[in-house]
C-alpha positions as CSV (number, residue, x, y, z in Angstrom):
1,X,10.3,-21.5,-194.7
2,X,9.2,-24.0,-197.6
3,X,9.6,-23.4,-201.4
4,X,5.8,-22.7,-201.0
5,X,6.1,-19.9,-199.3
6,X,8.8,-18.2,-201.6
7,X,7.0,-19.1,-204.5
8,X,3.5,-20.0,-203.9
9,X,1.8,-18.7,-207.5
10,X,3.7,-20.9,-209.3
11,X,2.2,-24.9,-209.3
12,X,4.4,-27.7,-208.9
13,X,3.7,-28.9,-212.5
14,X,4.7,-25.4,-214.3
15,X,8.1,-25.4,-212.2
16,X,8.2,-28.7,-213.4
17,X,7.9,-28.0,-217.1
18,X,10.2,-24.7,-216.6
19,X,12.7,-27.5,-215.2
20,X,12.5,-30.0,-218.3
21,X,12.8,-27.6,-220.5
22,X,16.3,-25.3,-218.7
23,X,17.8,-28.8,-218.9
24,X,17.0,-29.9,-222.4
25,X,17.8,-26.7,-223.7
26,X,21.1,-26.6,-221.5
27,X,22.2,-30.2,-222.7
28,X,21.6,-28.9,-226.3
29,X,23.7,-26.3,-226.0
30,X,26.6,-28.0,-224.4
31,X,26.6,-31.0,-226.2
32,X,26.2,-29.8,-230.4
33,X,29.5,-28.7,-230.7
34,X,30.5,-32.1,-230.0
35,X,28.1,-33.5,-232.2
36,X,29.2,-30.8,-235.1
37,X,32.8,-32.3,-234.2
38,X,31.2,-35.7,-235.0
39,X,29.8,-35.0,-237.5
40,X,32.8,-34.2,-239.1
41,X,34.7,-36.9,-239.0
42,X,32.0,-38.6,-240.2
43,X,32.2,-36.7,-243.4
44,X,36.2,-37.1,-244.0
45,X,37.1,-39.2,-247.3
46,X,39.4,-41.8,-247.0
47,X,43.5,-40.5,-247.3
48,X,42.5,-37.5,-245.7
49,X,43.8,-36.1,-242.7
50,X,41.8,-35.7,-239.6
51,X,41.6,-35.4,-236.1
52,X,40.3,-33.5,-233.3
53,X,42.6,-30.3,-233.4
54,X,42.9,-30.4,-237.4
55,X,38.6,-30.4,-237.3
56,X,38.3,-27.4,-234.7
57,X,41.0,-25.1,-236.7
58,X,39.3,-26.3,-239.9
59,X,35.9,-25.1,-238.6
60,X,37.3,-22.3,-236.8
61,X,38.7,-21.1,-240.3
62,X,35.3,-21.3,-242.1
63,X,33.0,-19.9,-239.8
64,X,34.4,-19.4,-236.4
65,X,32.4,-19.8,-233.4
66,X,29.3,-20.1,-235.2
67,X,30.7,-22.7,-236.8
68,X,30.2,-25.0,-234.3
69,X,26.9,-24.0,-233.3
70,X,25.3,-24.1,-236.8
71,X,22.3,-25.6,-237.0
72,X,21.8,-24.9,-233.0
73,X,18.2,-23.6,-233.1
74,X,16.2,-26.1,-235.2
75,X,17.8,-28.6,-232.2
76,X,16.6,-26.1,-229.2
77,X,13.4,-25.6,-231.0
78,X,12.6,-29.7,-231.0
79,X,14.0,-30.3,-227.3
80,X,12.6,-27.4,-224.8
81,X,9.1,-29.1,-225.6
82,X,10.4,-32.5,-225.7
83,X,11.8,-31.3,-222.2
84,X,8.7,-30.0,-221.1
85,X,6.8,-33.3,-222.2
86,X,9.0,-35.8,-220.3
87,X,9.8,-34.0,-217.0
88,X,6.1,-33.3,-216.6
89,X,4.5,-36.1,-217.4
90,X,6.3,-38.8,-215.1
């Protein structure tokens, strides 16, 4: 049994494009928390303290878990098409 015969009203190209854009969007997801993270220390003045546990308590103090995923959907909204564009057209 083939994946055509599972699926066969679905075309290779829209599978495809379903395919780019799971793994943009998934990649999002998983990696703007770290970038958030990033971003922060980006941000710290000089003689102030920082580091990795005193960033995530800080955030988790302000805002929690959305927090970390501020500015989340402006992100997914840009790369599901961008997903779409590169998986399909190579």
């Amino acid at each position: 049994m083939t994946n055509e015969d599972v699926h066969p009203k679905y075309s290779p190209m829209l599978r495809t494009a379903f395919a780019g854009m799971f793994a943009n969007i998934s990649e999002c997801m998983i990696m703007h928390p770290l970038d958030s993270i990033k971003t922060r220390f980006q941000l710290v003045q000089p003689g102030e303290r920082f580091g990795l546990g005193v960033t995530l308590k800080e955030m988790w103090r302000s805002g929690g878990m959305s927090e970390v995923y501020r500015g989340v959907l402006p992100a997914v909204g840009m790369q599901g098409p961008r997903g779409v564009i590169k998986f399909v057209s190579n």
